[in-house]
N, C-alpha and C positions, 0 to 999 in steps of 0.2 A: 133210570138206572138199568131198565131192561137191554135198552138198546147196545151199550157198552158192552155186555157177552157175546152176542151176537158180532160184534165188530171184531172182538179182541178173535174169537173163531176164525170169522173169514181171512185174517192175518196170517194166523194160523195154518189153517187152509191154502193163502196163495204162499207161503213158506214150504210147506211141505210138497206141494205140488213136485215145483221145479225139481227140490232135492231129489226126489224118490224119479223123477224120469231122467236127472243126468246120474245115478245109481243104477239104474236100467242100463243106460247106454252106454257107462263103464265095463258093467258086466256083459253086456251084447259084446261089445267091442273085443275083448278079451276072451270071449268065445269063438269069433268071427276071424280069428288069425290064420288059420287053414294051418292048427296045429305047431304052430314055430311058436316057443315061447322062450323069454329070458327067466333062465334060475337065476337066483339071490346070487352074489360072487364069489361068498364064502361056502357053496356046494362045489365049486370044481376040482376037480382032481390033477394035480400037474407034477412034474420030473423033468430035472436039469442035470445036465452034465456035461462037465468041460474038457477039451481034450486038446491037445499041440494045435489041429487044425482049425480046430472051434468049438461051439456052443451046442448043442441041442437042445432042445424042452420040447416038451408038448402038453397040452392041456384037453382035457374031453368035460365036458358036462354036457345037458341038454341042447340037443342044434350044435355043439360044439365039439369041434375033433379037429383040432389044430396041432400041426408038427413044425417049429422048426428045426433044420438041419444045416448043422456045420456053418452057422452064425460067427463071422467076425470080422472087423473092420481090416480092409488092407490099407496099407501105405504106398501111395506111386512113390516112383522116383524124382517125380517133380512136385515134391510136395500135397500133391491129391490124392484125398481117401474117401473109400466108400466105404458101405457096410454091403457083405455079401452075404446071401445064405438063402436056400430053399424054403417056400412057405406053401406044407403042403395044406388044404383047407378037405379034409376026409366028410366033414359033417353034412349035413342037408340042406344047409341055405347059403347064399352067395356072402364073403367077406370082404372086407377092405380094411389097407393096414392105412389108416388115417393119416397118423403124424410119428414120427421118430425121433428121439433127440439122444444125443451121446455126447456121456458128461455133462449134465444139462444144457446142450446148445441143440437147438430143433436143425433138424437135416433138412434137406428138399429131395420130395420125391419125384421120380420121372417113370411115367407110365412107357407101356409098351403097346403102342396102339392095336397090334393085331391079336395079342394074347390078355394084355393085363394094362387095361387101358386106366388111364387117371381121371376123375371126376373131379368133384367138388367133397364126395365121400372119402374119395382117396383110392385106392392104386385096386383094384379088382381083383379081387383072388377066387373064382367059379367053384361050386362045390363037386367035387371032385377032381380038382386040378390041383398043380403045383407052379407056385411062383418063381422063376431062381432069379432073385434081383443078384443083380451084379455081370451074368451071364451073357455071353454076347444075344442082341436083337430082346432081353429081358428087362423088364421094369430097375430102375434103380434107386437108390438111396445114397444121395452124396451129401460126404459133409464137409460143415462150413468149418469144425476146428484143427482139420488134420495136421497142420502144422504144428500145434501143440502136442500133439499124442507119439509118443514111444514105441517102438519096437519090442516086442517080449511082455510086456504088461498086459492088463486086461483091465476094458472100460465097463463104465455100467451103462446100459442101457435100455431105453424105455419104447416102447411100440403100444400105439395105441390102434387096437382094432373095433371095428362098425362092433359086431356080432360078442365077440370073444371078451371084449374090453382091455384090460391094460395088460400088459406081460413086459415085466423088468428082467433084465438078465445080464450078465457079465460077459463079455464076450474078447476074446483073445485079441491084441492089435500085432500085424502079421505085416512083413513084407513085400510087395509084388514081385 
């Protein structure tokens, strides 16, 4: 019967080990960021407002200082729409506006090799730059339902960034 505490120990023992070194290297890791950290999503602070030309919002919490400006889908003449608008990135670390969708149908996005090039992250927004998709020689957002969408109304729409995380917003449908 001696033997049995001694086993039930060393169990013990090779148990707590691992936990307490991948506990360490949680906490290393999370000290070792060089300062960049994600707050919770419910600390950020953000403001919208809509206006004939478009959309604005901006969002700030930590690492984060996002603006966009004058947000809104046009309508070609030949039935093609984008979404246009300035995305400026004020904060400290590099952004990427990932994915897009308007009225829930995902957009495709198109990078702009020399300013705001496309990855696998998504469309490059440098900290301290500004993005203006839609703008000639500028990253773009085209969508796949413009046909469906109206003149004079306003869609919702959803952007989802690397850094920022998600930002829903209404944005005015406009004619070219």
């Amino acid at each position: 019967m001696a033997i049995m505490p001694s086993m039930r120990h060393r169990s013990r023992a090779a148990i707590a080990l691992p936990v307490l070194a991948l506990s360490a290297a949680l906490a290393l890791s999370g000290c070792s960021s060089g300062g960049v950290q994600r707050e919770l999503p419910g600390a950020a602070q953000s403001s919208s407002s809509t206006g004939a030309d478009g959309t604005d919002f901006s969002v700030t919490s930590r690492n984060v200082d996002l603006k966009i400006i004058k947000a809104a889908v046009h309508l070609g003449a030949s039935g093609g729409a984008q979404l246009e608008m300035g995305v400026t990135n004020a904060g400290p670390v590099t952004e990427h506006l990932a994915v897009v969708a308007v009225e829930g149908k995902r957009a495709t996005l198109q990078g702009a090799p020399a300013t705001n090039p496309l990855s696998v992250a998504g469309v490059l927004i440098a900290s301290g730059s500004t993005a203006s998709f839609g703008a000639a020689n500028g990253p773009r957002v085209v969508l796949t339902n413009g046909a469906a969408l109206k003149v004079g109304g306003t869609v919702p729409v959803m952007l989802q960034f690397g850094v920022a995380g998600m930002v829903r917003i209404d944005v005015p449908v406009l004619a070219d």
